[in-house]
Residue, then its C-alpha position, 0 to 999 in steps of 0.5 A: x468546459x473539459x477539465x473543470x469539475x461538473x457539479x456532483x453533489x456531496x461526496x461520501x467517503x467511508x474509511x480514513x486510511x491513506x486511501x480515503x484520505x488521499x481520494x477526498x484531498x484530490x476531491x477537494x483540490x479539484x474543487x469539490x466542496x462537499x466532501x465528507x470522510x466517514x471514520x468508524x475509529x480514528x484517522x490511520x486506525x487499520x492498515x495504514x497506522x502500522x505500515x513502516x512507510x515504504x514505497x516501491x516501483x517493482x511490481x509485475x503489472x503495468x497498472x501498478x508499476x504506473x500507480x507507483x511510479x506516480x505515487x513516489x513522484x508524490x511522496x518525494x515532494x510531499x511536504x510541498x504538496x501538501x503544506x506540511x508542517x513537517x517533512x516526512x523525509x523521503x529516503x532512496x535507499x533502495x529495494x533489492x529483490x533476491x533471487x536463489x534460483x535461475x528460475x527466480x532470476x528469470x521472473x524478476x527479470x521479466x518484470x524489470x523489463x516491464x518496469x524499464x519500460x514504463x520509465x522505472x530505473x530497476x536493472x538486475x544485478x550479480x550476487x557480487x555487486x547485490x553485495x557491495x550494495x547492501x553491506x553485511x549481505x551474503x552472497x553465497x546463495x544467490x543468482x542474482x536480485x533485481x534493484x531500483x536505487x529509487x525506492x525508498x522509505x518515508x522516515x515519518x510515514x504518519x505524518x502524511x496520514x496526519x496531514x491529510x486529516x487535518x486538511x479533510x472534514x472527518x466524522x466519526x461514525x461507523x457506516x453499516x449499511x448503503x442502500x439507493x435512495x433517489x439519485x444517490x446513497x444512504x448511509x446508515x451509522x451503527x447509533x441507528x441515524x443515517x445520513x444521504x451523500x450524491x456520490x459514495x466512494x467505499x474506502x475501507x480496506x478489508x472492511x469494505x466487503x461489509x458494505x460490498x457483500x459482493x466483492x472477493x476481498x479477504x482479511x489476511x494478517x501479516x506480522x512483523x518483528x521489531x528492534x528497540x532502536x539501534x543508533x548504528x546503521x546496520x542496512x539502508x535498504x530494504x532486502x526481500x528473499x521471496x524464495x525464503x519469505x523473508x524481509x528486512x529493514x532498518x527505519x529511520x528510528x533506528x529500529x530494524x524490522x524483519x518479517x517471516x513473509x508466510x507467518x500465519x495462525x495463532x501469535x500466542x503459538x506460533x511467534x517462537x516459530x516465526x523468529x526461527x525462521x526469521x533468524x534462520x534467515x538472518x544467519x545465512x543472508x544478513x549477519x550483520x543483523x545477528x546480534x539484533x534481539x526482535x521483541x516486539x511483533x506487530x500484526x496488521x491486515x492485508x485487504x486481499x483479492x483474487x488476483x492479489x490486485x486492487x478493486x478501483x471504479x464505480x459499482x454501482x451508479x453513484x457507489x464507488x470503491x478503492x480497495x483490496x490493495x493486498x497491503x500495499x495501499x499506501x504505496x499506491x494511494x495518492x495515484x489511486x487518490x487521484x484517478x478515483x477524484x477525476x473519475x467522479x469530478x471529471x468524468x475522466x477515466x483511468x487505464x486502471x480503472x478499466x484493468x482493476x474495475x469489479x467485474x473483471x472476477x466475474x468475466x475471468x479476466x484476472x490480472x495477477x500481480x506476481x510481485x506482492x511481498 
């Protein structure tokens, strides 16, 4: 009968970040029993431990501005969808894009109007009104910014990650190796013992391309600096300066967090470097933050691709993946939870299953996200 799982099997899937954990939790909704979460290290232990737990719509690709779209939806109700205990405390402060140039503008324009629509509230503002949004902001070097009142933060990103953990059948174990056996995978462990599942769905951010030697996905460090706590609030939303590759926030916590967008190489020789730049930054667009010391630097990795966009389907028969995200996994990951469970429960499949499918580097048909902070 449509809509009802048909049976397949044991699931396998690699990888407990956000992703893996939302692809087994719609797995399991849908009735999917068997289904078992391979972790080398420990639940949220790559990317998804160290992102600050912000979710935006702003993006310049259809694909992603619906997978956002119906994560936020997610993520603004998730303590009910997910019996949590706690409430993770979706906050709408805002994202603003500043533009310093015409040319800038215009690109953020041309997505707002993609973004429109679909359904997305965003809307390009002047540098007076930018101003009156985020107090303490300097105007005087911008041509305008594009802003959705509807992005926001999780005060308590990881308590979604620990709510998911809890509700799905985590092993430890590091998958080394996938190899076809019968009708379905083997997955061989580094302790050397191996185990068979029906349906395998590789979950593992940059580590991915371990199990998928074929897939172009690359390793990228990001850095961010960090603030001991401050009790004043000092900037609700979250401000992005993609000319001068800057971005600011501050948590929940209290703590504001800054980043230099292009910071690459050695933290050892080059963290004095990126607070320059960063407090350059400040100085001129954020002053309010002036008086704000960073000590701490935070490093996590970006999954990248080519095109700066996900890796979403199945390929090989039975061998599925989720990755590449290119950082923003978690903004994405209940969408992508879902697409990938009724893909292999269902038989449904996506839009974006179609658009960010594997083979689309081999048949030149990139689609690139000019949007990726």
């Amino acid at each position: 009968m449509p809509g009802r799982p048909s049976p397949v099997g044991e699931v396998a899937v690699v990888g407990a970040g956000v992703t893996g954990l939302f692809v087994a939790h719609e797995l399991s909704r849908l009735g999917v029993d068997a289904v078992t979460v391979y972790e080398r290290t420990g639940i949220a232990a790559g990317a998804s431990g160290v992102q600050p737990g912000g979710i935006r719509q702003q993006w310049g690709t259809a694909v992603n501005c619906l997978l956002a779209r119906e994560s936020l939806a997610t993520y603004r109700d998730a303590q009910a969808r997910l019996e949590m205990r706690v409430d993770p405390g979706f906050r709408a402060c805002g994202y603003l894009f500043l533009a310093h140039s015409g040319e800038t503008r215009a690109r953020l324009a041309a997505n707002i109007a993609l973004q429109n629509e679909l359904g997305i509230a965003s809307r390009i503002v002047e540098p007076d009104e930018a101003a009156r949004l985020v107090p303490g902001l300097d105007p005087s070097s911008l041509a305008g910014a594009a802003w959705c009142a509807e992005d926001g933060y999780l005060d308590r990103p990881q308590a979604v990650l620990e709510a998911l953990g809890e509700r799905a059948s985590v092993v430890r174990a590091g998958v080394v190796g996938l190899r076809e056996e019968g009708a379905g995978w083997e997955l061989a462990f580094a302790d050397g013992t191996s185990t068979t599942a029906a349906k395998v769905v590789v979950a593992a951010g940059w580590e991915s391309r371990a199990l998928l030697p074929e897939l172009p996905i690359e390793r990228e460090a990001r850095y961010l600096f960090l603030s001991e706590p401050i009790r004043e609030r000092l900037l609700e939303p979250l401000v992005i300066s993609p000319e001068r590759h800057f971005a600011a926030k501050q948590l929940a916590d209290g703590r504001v967090l800054a980043s230099d967008l292009t910071a690459a190489g050695d933290p050892g020789l080059e963290r004095d470097g990126w607070r320059r730049h960063v407090r350059e930054c400040v100085e001129t667009l954020l002053p309010t933050l002036e008086f704000v010391a960073l000590p701490l630097l935070v490093e996590g990795f970006y999954d990248v691709t080519p095109d700066h966009q996900a890796i979403l389907g199945e390929v090989r028969p039975g061998l599925w993946v989720a990755a590449g995200f290119s950082g923003h996994g978690f903004m994405l990951a209940p969408a992508v939870g879902r697409i990938i469970a009724e893909a292999i429960a269902l038989g449904r499949e996506d839009e974006a299953l179609r658009v960010l499918d594997a083979r689309r580097f081999a048949e030149a048909r990139l689609l690139p996200e000019p949007q990726v902070v």
